[in-house]
C-alpha positions in Angstrom: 96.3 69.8 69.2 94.4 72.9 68.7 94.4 74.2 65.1 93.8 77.5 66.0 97.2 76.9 68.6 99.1 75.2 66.3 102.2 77.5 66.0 102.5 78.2 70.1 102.0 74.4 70.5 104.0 72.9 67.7 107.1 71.7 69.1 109.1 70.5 65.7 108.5 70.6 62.7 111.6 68.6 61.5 115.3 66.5 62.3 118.2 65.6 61.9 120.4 63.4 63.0 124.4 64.4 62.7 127.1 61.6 63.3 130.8 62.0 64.1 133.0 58.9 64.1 134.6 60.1 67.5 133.1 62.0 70.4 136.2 64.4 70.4 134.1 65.7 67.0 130.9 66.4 68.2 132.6 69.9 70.1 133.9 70.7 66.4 130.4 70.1 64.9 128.6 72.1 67.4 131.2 75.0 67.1 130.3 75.3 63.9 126.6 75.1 64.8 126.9 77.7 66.7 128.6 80.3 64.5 125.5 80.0 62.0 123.4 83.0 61.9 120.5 81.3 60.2 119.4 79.3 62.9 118.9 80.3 67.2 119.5 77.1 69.2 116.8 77.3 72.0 118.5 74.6 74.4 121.3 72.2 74.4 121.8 68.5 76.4 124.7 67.2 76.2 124.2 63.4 77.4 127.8 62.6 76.4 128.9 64.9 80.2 125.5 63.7 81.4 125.5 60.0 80.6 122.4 58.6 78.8 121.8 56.4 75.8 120.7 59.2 72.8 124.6 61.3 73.5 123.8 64.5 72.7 120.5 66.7 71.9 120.6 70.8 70.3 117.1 72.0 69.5 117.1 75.1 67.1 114.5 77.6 65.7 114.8 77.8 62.4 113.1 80.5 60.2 110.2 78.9 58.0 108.7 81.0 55.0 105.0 80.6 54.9 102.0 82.6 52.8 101.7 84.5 55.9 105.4 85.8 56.2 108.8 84.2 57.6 107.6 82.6 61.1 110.2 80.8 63.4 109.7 77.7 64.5 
């Protein structure tokens, strides 16, 4: 990775991992996801409709204070 590209190429800086005890949950968890006005979710998969092993993926942009300013990432 190029150092002088680092914040057009970094993809994440971070995760998390949220578990529901039933899939009927996860629609109440991302509601509430959603409603945040902290955060900007940049895509969604939802591999629970579209079957695969992982269930479900939401990646955000976050706002990250750094010595140059707030940067999103």
């Amino acid at each position: 990775m190029n150092m002088d590209h680092l914040e057009e190429e970094m993809q994440d800086i971070a995760g998390l991992r949220i578990m529901v005890q039933f899939v009927e949950n996860i629609n109440v968890v991302l509601n509430l996801l959603r409603l945040r006005q902290n955060f900007k979710i940049v895509y969604e998969r939802d591999y629970i409709t579209n079957k695969k092993n992982s269930d479900y993926r939401l990646v955000i942009e976050y706002p990250v204070q750094t010595l140059q300013g707030e940067k999103k990432f």
